[in-house]
C-alpha beads as a LAMMPS data file, in Angstrom:
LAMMPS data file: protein, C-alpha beads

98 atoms
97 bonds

1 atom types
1 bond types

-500.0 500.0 xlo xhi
-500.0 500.0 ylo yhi
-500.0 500.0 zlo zhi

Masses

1 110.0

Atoms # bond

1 1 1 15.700 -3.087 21.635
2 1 1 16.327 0.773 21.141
3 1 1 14.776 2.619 18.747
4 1 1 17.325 4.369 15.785
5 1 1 17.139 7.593 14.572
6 1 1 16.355 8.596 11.074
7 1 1 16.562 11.910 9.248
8 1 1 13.963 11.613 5.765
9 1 1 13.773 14.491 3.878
10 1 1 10.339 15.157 2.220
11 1 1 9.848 18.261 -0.169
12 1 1 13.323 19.520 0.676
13 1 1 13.211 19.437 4.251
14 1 1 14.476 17.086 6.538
15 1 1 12.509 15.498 9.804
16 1 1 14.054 13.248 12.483
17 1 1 12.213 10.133 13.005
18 1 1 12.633 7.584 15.636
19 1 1 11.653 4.220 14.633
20 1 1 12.358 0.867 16.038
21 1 1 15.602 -0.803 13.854
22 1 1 13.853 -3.702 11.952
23 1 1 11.208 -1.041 10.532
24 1 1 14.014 1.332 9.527
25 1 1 14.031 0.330 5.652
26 1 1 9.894 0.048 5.802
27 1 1 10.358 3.768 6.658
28 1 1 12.504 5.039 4.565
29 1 1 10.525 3.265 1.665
30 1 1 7.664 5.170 3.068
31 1 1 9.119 8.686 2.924
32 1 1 10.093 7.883 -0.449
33 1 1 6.484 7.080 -1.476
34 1 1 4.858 9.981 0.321
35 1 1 7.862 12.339 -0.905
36 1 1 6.973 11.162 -4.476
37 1 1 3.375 11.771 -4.347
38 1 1 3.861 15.129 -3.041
39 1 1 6.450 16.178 -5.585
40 1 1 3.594 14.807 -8.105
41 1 1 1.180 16.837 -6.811
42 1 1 3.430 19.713 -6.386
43 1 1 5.136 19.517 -10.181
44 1 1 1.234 18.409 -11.299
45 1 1 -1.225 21.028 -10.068
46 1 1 -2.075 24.697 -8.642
47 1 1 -2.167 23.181 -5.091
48 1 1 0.063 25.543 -2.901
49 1 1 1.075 24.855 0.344
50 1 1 3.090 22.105 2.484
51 1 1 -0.353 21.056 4.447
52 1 1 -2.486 20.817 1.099
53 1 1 -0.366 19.060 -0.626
54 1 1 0.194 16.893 2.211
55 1 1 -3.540 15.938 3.080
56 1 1 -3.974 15.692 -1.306
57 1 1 -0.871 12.873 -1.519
58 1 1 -2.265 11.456 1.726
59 1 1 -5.840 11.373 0.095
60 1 1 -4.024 9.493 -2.949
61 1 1 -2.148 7.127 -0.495
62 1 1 -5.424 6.477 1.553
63 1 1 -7.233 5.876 -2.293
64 1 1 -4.387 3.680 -3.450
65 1 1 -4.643 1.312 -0.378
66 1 1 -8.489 1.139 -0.152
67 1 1 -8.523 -0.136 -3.906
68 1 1 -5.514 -2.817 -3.366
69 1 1 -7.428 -4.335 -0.211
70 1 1 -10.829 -4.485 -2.256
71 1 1 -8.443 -6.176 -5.245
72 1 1 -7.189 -7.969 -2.911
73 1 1 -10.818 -9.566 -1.208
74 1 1 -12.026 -9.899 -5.052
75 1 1 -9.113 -12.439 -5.439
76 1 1 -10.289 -14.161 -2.552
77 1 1 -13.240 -14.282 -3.046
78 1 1 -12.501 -15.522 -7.200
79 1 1 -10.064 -18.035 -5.027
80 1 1 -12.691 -19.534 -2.950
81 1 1 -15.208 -19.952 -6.397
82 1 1 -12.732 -21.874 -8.219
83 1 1 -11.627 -23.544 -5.092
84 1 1 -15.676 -24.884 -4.894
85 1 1 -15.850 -25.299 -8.810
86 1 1 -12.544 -27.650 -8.372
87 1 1 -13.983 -29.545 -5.383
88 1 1 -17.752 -30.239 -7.597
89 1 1 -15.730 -31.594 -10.419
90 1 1 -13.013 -33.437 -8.704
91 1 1 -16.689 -34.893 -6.993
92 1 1 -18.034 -35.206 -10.346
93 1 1 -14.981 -37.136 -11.697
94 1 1 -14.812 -39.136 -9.039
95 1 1 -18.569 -40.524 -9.482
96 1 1 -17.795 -40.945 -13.032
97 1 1 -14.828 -43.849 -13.023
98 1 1 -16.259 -45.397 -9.720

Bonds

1 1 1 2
2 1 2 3
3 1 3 4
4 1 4 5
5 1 5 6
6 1 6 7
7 1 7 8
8 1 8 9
9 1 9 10
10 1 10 11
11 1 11 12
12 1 12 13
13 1 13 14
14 1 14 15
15 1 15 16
16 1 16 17
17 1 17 18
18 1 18 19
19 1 19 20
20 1 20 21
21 1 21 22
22 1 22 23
23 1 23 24
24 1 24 25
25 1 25 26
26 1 26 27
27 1 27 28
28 1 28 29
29 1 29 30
30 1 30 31
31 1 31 32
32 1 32 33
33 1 33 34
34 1 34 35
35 1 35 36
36 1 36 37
37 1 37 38
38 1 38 39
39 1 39 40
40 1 40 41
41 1 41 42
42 1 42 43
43 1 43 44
44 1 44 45
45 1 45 46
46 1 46 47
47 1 47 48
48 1 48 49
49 1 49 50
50 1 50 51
51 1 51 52
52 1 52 53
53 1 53 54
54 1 54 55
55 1 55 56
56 1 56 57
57 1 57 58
58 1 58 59
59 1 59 60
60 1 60 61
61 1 61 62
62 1 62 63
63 1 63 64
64 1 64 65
65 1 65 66
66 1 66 67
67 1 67 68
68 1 68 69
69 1 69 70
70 1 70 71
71 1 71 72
72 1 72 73
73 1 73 74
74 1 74 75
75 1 75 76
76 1 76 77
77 1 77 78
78 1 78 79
79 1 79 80
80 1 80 81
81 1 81 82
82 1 82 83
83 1 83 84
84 1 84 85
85 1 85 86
86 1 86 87
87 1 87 88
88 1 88 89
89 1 89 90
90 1 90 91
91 1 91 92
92 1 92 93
93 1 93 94
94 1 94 95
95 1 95 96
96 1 96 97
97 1 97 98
């Protein structure tokens, strides 16, 4: 399958992308974000410059996604505990009435 072309516009100016079709909306959701956190920065601080504020809001991104993914293995890991805590007293239970 052919890839589509895509114009995103991020702090007023507009870049043609070329992205395979079924990643299209993933895409534009990620402009969006990064075009967001840039205008944040921009509105938010004394940064000047495209490339600062660029490496600052990819800094943020790069931050935002480190802390979901350790959330994320905490969960698992809280997951697994209850998973063994369940298992000991479905055991326990099960020794009790037998």
């Amino acid at each position: 399958m052919s890839n589509v072309s895509l114009k995103i516009y991020i702090l007023d100016k507009e870049y043609q992308v070329n992205c395979p079709p079924e990643e299209r909306e993933a895409l534009e959701r990620s402009a969006e974000l990064l075009n967001e956190k840039m205008e944040e920065i921009r509105s938010g601080s004394q940064i000047i410059g495209l490339e600062r504020i660029a490496v600052m809001a990819a800094l943020n991104l790069a931050h935002d996604l480190i802390q979901t993914e350790h959330s994320a293995e905490q969960n698992s890991f809280a997951s697994d505990v209850l998973q063994t805590m369940n298992s000991k007293i479905d055991s326990a239970l099960f020794e009790l009435t037998n």
